[in-house]
C-alpha positions as CSV (number, residue, x, y, z in Angstrom):
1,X,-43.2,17.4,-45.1
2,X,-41.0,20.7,-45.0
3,X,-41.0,23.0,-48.2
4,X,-37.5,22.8,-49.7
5,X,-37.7,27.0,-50.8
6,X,-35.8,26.6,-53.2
7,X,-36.9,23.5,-54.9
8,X,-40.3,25.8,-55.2
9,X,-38.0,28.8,-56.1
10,X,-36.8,26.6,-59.5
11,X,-40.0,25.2,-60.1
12,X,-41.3,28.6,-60.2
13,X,-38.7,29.9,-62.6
14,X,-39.4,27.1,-64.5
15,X,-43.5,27.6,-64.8
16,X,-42.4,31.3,-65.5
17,X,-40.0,30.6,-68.2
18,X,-42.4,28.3,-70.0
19,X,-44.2,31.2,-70.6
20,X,-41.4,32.6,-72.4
21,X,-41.9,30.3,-75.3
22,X,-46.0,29.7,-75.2
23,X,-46.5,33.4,-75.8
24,X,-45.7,32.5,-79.4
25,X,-48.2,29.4,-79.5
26,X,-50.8,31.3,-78.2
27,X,-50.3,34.6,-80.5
28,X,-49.2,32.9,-83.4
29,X,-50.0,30.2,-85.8
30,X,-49.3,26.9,-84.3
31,X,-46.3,26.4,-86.9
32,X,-44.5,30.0,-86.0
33,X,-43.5,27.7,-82.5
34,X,-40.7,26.3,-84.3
35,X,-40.2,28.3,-87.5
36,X,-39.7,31.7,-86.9
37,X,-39.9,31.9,-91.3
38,X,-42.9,30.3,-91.1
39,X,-45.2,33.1,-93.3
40,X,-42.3,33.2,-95.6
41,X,-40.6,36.8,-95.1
42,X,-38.7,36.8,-91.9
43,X,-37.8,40.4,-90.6
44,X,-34.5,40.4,-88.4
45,X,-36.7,41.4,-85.3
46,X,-38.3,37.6,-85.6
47,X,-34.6,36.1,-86.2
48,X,-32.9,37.2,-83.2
49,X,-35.7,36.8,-81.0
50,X,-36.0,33.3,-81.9
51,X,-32.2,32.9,-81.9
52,X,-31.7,34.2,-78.8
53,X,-35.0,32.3,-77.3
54,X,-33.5,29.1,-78.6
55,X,-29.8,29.3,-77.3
56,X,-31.4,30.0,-73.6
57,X,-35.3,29.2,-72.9
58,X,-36.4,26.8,-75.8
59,X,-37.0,23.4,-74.3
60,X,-34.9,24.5,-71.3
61,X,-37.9,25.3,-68.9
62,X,-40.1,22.3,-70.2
63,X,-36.9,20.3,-69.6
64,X,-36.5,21.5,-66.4
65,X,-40.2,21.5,-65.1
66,X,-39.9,18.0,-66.3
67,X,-37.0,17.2,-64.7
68,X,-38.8,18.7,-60.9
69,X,-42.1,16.7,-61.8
70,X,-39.7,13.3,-61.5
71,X,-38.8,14.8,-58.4
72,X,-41.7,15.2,-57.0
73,X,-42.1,11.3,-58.0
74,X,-39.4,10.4,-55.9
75,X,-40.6,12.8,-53.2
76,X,-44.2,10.9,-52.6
77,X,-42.9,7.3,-52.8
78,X,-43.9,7.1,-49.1
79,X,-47.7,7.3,-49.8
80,X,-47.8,4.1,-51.5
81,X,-48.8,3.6,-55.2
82,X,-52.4,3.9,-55.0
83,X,-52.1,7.8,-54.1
84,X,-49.5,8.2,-56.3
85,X,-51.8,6.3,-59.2
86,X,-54.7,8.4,-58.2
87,X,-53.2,11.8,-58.3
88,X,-51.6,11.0,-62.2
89,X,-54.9,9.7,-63.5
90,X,-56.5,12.8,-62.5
91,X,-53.7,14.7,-64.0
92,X,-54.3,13.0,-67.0
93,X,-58.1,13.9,-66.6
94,X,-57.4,17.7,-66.0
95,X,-54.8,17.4,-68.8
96,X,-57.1,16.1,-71.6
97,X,-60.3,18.9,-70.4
98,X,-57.6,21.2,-70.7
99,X,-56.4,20.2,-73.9
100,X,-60.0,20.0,-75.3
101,X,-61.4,23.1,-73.9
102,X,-58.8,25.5,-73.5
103,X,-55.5,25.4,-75.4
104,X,-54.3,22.5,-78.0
105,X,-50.5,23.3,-76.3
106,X,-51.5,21.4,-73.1
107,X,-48.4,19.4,-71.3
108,X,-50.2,18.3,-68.5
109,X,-51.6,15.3,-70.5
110,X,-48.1,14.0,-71.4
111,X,-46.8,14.3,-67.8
112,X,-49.8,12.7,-66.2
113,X,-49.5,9.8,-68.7
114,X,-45.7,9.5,-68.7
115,X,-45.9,9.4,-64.9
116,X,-48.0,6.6,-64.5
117,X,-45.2,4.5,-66.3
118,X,-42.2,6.2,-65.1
119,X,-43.9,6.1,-60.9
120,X,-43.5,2.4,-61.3
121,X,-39.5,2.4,-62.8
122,X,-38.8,4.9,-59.6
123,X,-40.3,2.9,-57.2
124,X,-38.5,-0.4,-58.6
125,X,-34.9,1.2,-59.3
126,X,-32.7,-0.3,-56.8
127,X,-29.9,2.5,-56.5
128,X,-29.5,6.4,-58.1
129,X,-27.0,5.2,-60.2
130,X,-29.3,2.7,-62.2
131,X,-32.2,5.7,-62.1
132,X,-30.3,7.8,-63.8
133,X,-28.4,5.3,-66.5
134,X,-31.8,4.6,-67.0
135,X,-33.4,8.1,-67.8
136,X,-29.8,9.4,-69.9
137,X,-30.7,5.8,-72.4
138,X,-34.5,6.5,-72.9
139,X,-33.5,10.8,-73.0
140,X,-31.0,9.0,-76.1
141,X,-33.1,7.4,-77.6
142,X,-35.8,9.8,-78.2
143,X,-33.4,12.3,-79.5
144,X,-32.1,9.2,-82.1
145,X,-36.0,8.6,-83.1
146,X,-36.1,12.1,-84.2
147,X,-32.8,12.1,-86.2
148,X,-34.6,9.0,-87.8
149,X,-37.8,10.9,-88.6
150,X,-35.7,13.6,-90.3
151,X,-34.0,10.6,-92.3
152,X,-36.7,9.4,-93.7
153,X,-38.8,12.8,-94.2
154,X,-39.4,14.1,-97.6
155,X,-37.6,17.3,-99.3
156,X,-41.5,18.4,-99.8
157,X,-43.1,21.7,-98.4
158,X,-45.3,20.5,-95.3
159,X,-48.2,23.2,-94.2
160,X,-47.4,22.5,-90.5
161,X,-43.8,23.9,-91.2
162,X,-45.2,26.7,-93.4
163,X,-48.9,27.0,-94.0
164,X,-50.7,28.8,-96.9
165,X,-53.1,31.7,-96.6
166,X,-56.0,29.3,-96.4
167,X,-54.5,27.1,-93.7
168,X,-53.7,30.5,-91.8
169,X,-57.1,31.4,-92.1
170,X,-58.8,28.9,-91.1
171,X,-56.6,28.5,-88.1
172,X,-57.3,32.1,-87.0
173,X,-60.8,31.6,-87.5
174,X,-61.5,28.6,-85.3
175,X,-58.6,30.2,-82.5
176,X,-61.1,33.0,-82.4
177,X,-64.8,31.9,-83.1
178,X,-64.2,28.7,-80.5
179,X,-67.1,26.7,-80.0
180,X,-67.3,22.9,-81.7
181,X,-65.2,23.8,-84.3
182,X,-61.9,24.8,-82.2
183,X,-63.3,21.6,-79.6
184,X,-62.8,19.6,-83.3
185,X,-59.6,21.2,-84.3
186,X,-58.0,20.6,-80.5
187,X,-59.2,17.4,-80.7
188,X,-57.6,16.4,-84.0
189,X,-54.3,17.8,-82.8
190,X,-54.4,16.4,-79.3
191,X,-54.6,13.0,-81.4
192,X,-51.1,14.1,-83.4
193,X,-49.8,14.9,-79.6
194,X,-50.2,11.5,-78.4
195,X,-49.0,10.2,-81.0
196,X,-45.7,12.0,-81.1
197,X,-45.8,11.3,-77.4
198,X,-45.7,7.6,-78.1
199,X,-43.2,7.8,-80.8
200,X,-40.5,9.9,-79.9
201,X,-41.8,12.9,-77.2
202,X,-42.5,10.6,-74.4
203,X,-39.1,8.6,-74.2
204,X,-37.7,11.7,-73.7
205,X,-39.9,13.2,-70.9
206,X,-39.4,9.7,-69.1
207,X,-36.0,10.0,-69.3
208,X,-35.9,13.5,-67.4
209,X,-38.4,12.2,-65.3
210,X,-36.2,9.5,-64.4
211,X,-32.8,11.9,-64.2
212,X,-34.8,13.9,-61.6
213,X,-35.8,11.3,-59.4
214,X,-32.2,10.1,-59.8
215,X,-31.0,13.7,-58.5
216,X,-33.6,14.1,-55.8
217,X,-32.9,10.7,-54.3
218,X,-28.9,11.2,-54.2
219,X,-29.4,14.8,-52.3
220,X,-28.9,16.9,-55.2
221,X,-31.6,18.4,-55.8
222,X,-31.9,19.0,-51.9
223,X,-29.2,21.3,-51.7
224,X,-26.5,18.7,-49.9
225,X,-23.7,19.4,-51.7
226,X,-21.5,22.3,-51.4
227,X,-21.9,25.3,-53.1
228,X,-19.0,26.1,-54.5
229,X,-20.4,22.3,-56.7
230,X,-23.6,23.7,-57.5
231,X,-21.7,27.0,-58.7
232,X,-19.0,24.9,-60.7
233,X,-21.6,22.5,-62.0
234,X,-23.9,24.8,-63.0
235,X,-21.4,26.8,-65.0
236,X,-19.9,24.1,-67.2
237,X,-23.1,22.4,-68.3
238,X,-24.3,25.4,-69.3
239,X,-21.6,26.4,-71.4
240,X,-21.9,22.4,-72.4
241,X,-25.5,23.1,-73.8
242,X,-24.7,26.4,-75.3
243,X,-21.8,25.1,-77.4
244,X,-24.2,21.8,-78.4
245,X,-26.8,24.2,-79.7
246,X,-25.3,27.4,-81.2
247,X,-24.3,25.6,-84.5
248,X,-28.1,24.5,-84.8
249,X,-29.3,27.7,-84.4
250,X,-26.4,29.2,-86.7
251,X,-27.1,26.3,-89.2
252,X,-31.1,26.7,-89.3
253,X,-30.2,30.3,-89.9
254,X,-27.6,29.4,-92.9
255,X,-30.6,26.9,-94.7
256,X,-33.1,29.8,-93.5
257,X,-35.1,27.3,-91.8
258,X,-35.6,24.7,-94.8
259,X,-37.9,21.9,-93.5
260,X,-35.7,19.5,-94.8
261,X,-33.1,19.9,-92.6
262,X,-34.4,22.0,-90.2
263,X,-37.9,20.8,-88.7
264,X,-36.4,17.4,-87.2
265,X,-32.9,16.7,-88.0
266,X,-31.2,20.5,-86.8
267,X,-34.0,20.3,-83.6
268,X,-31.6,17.4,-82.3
269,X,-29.2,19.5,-80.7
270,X,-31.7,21.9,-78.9
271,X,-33.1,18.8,-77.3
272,X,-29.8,17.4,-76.6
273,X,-28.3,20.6,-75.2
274,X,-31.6,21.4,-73.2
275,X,-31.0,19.0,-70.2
276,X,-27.3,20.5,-69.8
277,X,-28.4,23.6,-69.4
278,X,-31.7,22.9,-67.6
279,X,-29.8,20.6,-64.7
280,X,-27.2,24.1,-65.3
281,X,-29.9,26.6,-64.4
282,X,-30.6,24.4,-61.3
283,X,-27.3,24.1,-59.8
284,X,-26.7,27.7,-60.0
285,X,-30.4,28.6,-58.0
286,X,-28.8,26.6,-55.3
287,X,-25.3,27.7,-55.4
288,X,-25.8,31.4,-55.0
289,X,-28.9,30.4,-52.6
290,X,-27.6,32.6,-49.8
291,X,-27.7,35.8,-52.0
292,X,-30.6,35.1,-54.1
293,X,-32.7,34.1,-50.8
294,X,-32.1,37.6,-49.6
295,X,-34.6,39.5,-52.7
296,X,-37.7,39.8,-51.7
297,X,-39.0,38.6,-55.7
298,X,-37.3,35.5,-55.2
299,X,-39.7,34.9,-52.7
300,X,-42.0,35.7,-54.7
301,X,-41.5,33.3,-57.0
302,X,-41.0,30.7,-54.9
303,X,-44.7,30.9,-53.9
304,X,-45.4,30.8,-58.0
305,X,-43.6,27.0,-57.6
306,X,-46.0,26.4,-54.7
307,X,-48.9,27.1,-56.8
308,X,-47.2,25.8,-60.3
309,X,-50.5,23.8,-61.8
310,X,-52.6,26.9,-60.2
311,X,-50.2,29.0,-62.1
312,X,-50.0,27.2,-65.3
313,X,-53.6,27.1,-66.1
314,X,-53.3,30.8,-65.3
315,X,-51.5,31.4,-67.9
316,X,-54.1,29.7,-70.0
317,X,-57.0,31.3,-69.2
318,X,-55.2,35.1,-69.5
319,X,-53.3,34.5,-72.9
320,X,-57.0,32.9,-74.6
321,X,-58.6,35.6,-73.3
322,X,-56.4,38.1,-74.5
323,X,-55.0,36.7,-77.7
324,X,-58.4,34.8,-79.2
325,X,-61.8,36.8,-76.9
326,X,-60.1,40.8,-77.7
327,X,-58.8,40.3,-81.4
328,X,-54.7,40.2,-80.5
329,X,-54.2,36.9,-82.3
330,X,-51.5,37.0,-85.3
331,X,-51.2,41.1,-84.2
332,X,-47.8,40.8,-82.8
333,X,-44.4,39.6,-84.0
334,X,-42.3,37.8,-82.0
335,X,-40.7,40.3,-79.9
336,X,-43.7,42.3,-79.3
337,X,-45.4,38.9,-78.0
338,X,-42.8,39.1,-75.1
339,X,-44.2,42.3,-73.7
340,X,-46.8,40.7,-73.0
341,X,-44.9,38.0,-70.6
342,X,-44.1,40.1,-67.5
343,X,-47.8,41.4,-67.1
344,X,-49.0,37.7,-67.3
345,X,-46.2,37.2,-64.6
346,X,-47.1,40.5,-62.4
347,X,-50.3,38.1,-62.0
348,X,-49.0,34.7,-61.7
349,X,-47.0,36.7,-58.9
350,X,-49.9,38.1,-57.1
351,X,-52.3,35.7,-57.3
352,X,-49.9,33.2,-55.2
353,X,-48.3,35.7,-52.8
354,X,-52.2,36.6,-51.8
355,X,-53.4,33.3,-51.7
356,X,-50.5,31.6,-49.6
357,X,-51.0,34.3,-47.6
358,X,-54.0,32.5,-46.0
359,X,-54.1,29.2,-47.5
360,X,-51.6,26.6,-47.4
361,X,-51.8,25.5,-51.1
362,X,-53.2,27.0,-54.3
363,X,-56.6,26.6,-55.3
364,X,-56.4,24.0,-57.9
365,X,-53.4,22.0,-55.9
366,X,-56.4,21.4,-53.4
367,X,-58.8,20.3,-55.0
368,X,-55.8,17.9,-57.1
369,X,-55.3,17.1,-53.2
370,X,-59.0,16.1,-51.8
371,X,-59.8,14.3,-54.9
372,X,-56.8,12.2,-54.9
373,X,-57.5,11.3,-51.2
374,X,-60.3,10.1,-52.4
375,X,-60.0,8.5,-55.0
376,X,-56.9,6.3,-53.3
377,X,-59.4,5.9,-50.4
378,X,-56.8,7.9,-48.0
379,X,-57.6,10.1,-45.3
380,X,-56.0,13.4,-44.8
381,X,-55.2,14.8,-41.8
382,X,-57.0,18.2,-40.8
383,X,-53.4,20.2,-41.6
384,X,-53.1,18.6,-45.1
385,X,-56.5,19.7,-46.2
């Protein structure tokens, strides 16, 4: 199958982006994600960086990545469902290692699992149309399960919104010791992940999933419509999602990021905005195509999208080593976390420009590759290996 460029070209924006947001999860405590207040004394440095984070990257890149991985579902209908059941349940494997070894904000997990139902609603939908209804209902009704939650959550303090000095402690200490204690700790909140997944997370994800499939299989996300669409398209949702979400942030900022309001209900919008602006980033990749094809870092980045599990793992094993093996963790605010991002990128960017430059696929992608031949019992021929 021919490489569509600039499919890899948004997939690699998207791995990059991600980034953008996981800095803070890795060089933070785990409630700092969400709640820029969350040690109680909020410097304006932290504000903005967060505001502007959330208005154009938070949830955006996940949504989008998300969004490309039901693409991809569409893409390898053709080899039947036992390579395509294969391939998610070793995702799922890798996911769950990588949640229990290496980092408790793992994705992979959720994708692998929320494939292996959504594979089977792709394969049965009988038009576009229905695939996407489809996905925009279950996106709808994971966004109304979490304005339930923040209905019926209490006006209490909780620690995972802002922790005490002992809960900060402890959390540093198992971050940076490691060993069974930090396998205990990822295991517990891997637990709280699937659960969320089950309850509200994953109807969500399936309903991007589902969205992209639904694009992918009408031509849009091939590039087959014209680009003064793509340039149109991608202009008004994203001024669509920006107008959904600037209240939220303006409003979490008002309550200065009260858990009552802010932890669920005033998250709503994000999510609600994010596939607007995600399907917006998108359209405008391939409406200006023709000039953004011409820099040679677009390129670049298009062989990051090649490479994206290769990549994301990357990004793993660099920000643990740096924030929890050399002492960084909690030693940064949130916009001196970001200097970090375009060094983890200069190698995201070099490792797949070298490697593509005598191997086909990235290192990890092949071996996802070999065992999911055999696993399905298929045989590959000699240019696929």
């Amino acid at each position: 199958m021919e490489r569509n460029v600039t499919l890899d070209f948004v997939r690699g924006t998207a791995i990059l982006g991600i980034l953008l947001l996981n800095i803070v999860a890795f060089g933070l405590p785990k409630a700092a994600y969400l709640n820029p207040d969350w040690y109680g004394e909020i410097t304006s440095r932290d504000a903005w960086t967060w505001a502007v984070m959330d208005l154009f990257a938070e949830v955006k890149f996940l949504t989008l990545f998300a969004l490309l991985f039901g693409a991809g579902l569409q893409m390898l209908r053709a080899r039947g469902s036992r390579w395509i059941q294969s391939r998610l349940t070793l995702l799922v494997l890798l996911g769950f290692m990588h949640a229990l070894l290496l980092w408790d904000g793992d994705i992979l997990l959720a994708y692998g699992l929320t494939g292996l139902v959504c594979w089977r609603l792709i394969r049965d939908a009988t038009g576009q149309k229905q695939l996407f209804n489809t996905g925009v209902v279950l996106y709808l009704i994971g966004i109304g399960v979490l304005l339930l939650l923040g209905v019926i959550s209490g006006d209490g303090i909780n620690r995972s919104w802002v922790p005490d000095a002992a809960n900060l402690q402890y959390e540093q200490w198992w971050k940076l010791g490691g060993g069974v204690e930090a396998i205990s700790n990822r295991a517990d909140l891997l637990s709280s992940n699937l659960v969320a997944l089950g309850a509200q997370y994953g109807w969500q994800l399936a309903g991007m999933m589902l969205i992209g499939a639904a694009l992918m299989r009408s031509g849009w996300l091939k590039g087959e419509f014209s680009l003064k669409h793509y340039r149109r398209t991608g202009a008004i949702l994203i001024v669509i999602g920006m107008a959904i979400n600037l209240p939220a942030i303006l409003a979490q900022w008002h309550l200065k990021w009260d858990f009552r309001w802010c932890a669920l209900l005033l998250q709503a919008p994000r999510e609600l905005s994010a596939p607007f602006q995600a399907i917006g980033y998108a359209a405008l990749a391939w409406g200006f195509w023709p000039q953004l094809s011409r820099f040679r870092l677009v390129g670049w980045i298009a062989c990051v999208g090649r490479m994206a599990l290769t990549n994301y793992l990357l990004q793993t094993i660099l920000c643990t080593t740096l924030f929890y093996r050399f002492g960084f963790y909690m030693k940064f605010d949130r916009l001196s976390l970001l200097a970090f991002v375009p060094a983890v990128w200069a190698a995201n960017i070099l490792l797949s420009v070298l490697w593509l430059r005598y191997f086909r696929q990235g290192p990890v992608e092949w071996l996802w590759r070999q065992l999911t031949a055999r696993a399905s019992g298929t045989a590959l021929h000699k240019a696929q290996r």
